[in-house]
N, C-alpha and C positions, 0 to 999 in steps of 0.2 A: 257709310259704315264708320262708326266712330274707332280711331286709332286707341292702338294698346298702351295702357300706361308704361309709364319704364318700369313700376315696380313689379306688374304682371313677367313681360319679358325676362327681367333679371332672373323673378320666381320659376320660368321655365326653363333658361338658362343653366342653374346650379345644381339639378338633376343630369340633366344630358353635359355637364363638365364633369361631374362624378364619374360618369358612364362612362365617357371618351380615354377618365386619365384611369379607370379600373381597366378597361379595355386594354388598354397599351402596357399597361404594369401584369399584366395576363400574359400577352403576348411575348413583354422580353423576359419574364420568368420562363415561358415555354423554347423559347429559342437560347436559354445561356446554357453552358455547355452544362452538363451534370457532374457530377463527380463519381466514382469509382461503387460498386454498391459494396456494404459493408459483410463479409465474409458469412455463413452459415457457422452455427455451431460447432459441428464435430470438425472444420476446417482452422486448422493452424494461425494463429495469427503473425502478422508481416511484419519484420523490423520498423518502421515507419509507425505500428501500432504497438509495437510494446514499446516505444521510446518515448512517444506522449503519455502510454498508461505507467512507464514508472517514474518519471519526472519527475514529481510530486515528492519521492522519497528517496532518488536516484544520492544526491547529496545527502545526505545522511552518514553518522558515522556506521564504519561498518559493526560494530556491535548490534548497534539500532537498526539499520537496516538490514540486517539478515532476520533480528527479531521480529521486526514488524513486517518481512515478507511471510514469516512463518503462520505468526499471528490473522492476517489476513485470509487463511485457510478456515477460518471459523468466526465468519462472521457474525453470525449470531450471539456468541459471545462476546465481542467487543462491543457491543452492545447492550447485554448485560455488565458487562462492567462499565461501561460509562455509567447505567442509571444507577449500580452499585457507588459509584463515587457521587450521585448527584444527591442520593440518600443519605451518605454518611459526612460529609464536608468536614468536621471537622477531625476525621481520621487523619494521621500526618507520621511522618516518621515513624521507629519499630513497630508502633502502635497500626501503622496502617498494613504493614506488611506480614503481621502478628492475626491482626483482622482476613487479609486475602488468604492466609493461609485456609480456612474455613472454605471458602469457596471450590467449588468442585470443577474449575477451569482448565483446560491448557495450562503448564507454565508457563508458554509465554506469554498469556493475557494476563497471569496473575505478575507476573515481574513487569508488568507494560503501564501499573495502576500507579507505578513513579515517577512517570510519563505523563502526568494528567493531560497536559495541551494536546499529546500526537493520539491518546486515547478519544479526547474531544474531538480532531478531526476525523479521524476513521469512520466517527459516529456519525459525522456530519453529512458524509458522502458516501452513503452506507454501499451505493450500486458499484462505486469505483473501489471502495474498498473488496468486495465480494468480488469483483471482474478479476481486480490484483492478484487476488488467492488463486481463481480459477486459474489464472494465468499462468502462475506459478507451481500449481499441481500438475499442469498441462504440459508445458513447455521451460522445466526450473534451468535448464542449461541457455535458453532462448531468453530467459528475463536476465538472468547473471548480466550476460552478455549486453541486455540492452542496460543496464547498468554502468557499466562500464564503459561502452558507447558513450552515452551522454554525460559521466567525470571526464570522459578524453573532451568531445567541444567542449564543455564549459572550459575546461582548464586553458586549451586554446584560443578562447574567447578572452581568455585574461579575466574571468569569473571563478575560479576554483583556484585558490592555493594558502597556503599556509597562515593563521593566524594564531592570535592568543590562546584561542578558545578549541583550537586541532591541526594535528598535523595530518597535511597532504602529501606523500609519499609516491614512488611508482618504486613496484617489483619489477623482475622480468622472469616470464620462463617459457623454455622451451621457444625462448626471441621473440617471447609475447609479449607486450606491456600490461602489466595491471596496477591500475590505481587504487591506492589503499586510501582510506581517511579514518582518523584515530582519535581519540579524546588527547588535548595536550596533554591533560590535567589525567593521572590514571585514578585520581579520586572523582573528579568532575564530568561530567554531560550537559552540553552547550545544546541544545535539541534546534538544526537551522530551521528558519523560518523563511521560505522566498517566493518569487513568484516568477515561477516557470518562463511565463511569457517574457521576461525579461530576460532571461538568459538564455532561453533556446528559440525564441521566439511562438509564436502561437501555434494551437496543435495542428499537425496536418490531417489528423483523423482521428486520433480519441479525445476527449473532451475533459480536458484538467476539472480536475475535483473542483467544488463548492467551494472555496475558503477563499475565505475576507483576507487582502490584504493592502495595505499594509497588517497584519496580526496586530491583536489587542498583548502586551503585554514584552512586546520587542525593546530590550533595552541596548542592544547592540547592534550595528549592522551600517548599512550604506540605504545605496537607493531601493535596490529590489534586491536584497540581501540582507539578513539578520540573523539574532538568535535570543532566541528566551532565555534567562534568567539559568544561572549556572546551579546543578541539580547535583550537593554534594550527596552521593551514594554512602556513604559512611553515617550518614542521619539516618539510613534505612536500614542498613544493613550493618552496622558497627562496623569499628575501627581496624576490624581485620577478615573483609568481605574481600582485599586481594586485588583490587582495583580489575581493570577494564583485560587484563591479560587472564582473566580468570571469571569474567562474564558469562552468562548463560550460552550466548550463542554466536557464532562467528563465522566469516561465509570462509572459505577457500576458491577464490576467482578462478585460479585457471584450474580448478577439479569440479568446478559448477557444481558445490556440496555443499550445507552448510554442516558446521560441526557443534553439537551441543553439548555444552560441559553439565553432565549429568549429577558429575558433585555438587555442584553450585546450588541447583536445583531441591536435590536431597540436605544439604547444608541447610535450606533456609525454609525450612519444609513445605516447600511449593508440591503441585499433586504428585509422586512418584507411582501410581496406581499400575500405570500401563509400561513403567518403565523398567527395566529388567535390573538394567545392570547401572547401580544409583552411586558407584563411586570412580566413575572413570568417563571419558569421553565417546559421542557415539557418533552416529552420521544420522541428523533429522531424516525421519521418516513420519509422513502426514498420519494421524492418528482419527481415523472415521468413528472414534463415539463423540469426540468434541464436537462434530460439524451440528449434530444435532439433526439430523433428516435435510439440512438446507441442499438443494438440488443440486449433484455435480452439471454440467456445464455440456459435456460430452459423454456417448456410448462409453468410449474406451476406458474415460476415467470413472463411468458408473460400474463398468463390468468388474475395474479393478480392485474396487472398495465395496463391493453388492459381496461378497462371499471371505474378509478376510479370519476369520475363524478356522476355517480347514486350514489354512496356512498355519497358524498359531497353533492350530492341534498337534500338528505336524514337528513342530520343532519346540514344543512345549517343555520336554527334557532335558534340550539342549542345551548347556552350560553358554555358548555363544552363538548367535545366529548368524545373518550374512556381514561378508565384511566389504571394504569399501581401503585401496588404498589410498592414503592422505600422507604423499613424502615419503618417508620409509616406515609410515609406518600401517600396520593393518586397522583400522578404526572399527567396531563393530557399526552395524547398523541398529536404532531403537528400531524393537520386534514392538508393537502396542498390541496389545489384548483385548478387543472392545468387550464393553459391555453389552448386555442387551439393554435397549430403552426404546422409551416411547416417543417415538416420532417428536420433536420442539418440545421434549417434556422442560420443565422447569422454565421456560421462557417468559418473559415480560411482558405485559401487555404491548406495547409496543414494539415489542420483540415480531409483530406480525409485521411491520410495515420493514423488515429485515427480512421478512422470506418473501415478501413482494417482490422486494428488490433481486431480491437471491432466483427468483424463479426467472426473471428475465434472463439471467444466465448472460451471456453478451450482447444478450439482444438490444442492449442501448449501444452498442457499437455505432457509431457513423460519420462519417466524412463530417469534418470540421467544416465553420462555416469559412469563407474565405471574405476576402473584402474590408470594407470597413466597418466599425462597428466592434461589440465586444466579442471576445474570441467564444471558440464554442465550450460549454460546459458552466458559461457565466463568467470564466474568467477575466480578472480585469483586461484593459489594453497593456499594453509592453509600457514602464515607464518612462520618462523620457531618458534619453542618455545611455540607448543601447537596444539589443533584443533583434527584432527584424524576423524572416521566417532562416527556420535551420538549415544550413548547409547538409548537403545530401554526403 
């Protein structure tokens, strides 16, 4: 019998090595432990999970960040207005804000077009922006809180405090700490740029949004820490828009409310349509004609915005609606009056790949990956000189 060449052998070798090393890479995927399965729907999300999903905007000033938790309630719209800015570029100052006026938006997507980079990201990561809103129509006392949660470690971490560009604060009430963060500057907005995994470490279960970083257009910052290009508001809004103490919108941490200055709003004639009472301050309330049809999330919060007309009918007379106390004092609540419309009317062609996302609802929820390798959601690895996973 004549023997086998070695190139034969080798050739039946490197099939049955495939085999052997698919085999065994089977095997200890089936034997590693699994992780936790990611909650149903109508079930509540766990501290653990709203602290990787608000990360992303957790540092934020609080102006911005109460706006862009609001804004997040309508994703579909941040949507249309990114491709509104990618259509007009060269709108810029009063001129742009003169233009948004037009637009039949939320206020705060039309005040958010000043914002072009946190606009551009929202866009970017349309499921995590849409999960955000859910989140926060769901459970807004539960998102505050994971807010604040993650300014306490960072600031711990010797990651959060005070620079050129804002001041880092802590109130107290009721022997709570709350951390405030503010624009130094009450003309100016530093918009941060970071990366999460750096500061709090990689996610333990929700999956940080899409963004590139280091960010393209960072002129200030450290290692995983920046901020864009400072955003004088007086180019947008003249010279006596009242600086950042007279903003559209601002959370109150330990009332877990945000508080909207409706003058502001009506000052710069942003939509006042649904808004009642347009010269005084109110307690945000979620407005269901912005959503656009895009899917709540949950029964409770379908049930709750499926019928709000009878309510409106109700109190249609009323010179004020509910109110909300904030300090000493009574704050009404925005009553919104929806319209009737058609299901995604006015939406953008690619306004569909936004109710895609929007239909998942959390169903992208899921245990981060662990190990090594990039963290889950794409985000980069922790840079070097800090990060690790979060202290519990």
């Amino acid at each position: 019998m004549k023997r086998r060449s070695h190139s034969t052998r080798r050739n039946l070798l490197v099939p049955c090595l495939f085999f052997a090393l698919g085999s065994a890479a089977l095997l200890a995927q089936n034997n590693a432990p699994q992780p936790p399965p990611a909650p149903p729907p109508d079930q509540a999300l766990t501290p653990d999970q709203l602290d990787d999903l608000v990360a992303p905007i957790a540092l934020y000033p609080d102006p911005l960040v109460s706006q862009v938790l609001v804004a997040c309630t309508y994703p579909l719209e941040v949507v249309q207005a990114y491709q509104w800015l990618q259509r007009n570029p060269g709108l810029t100052g009063a001129a742009l804000t003169q233009a948004v006026q037009q637009q039949g938006w939320d206020p705060s997507i039309q005040a958010l077009v000043v914002f072009p980079d946190v606009i551009k990201r929202l866009n970017d990561d349309v499921t995590w922006t849409t999960n955000l809103g859910n989140a926060f129509l769901a459970q807004q006392q539960d998102v505050m809180n994971a807010v604040q949660r993650m300014r306490l470690k960072a600031q711990q971490a010797g990651k959060l405090a005070s620079t050129p560009q804002e001041n880092v604060s802590t109130e107290q009430h009721d022997g709570q700490p709350y951390i405030d963060i503010e624009p130094a500057d009450p003309q100016v907005i530093y918009v941060p740029a970071y990366d999460p995994a750096w500061i709090w470490g990689p996610p333990l279960w929700y999956p940080y949004p899409h963004w590139i970083w280091p960010a393209p257009g960072i002129v200030v910052g450290g290692v995983g820490f920046g901020f864009y290009g400072g955003i004088n508001l007086g180019f947008f809004f003249g010279g006596g828009w009242g600086g950042w103490g007279g903003w559209g919108w601002h959370p109150v941490w330990w009332n877990h409310t945000v508080v909207v200055n409706n003058a502001f709003i009506h000052r710069y004639n942003f939509n006042t349509v649904n808004i009642r009472n347009v010269h005084g301050a109110a307690v945000w309330a979620h407005d269901v004609d912005h959503r656009h049809g895009v899917p709540y999330p949950n029964a409770s919060l379908r049930q709750q915005y499926r019928a709000p007309v009878r309510q409106n009918v109700q109190v249609s007379h009323e010179t004020h609606g509910p109110t909300e106390k904030v300090g000493n004092h009574e704050v009404p609540h925005n009553q919104p009056a929806p319209r009737s419309r058609t299901v995604f009317s006015g939406s953008e062609n690619n306004g569909a790949a936004a109710r895609a996302h929007a239909d998942h609802g959390y169903s992208s929820l899921g245990p981060a990956r662990t190990g090594g390798g990039r963290p889950a959601g794409g985000a980069r690895p922790a840079p070097s000189g800090g990060g690790g996973r979060r202290g519990k």
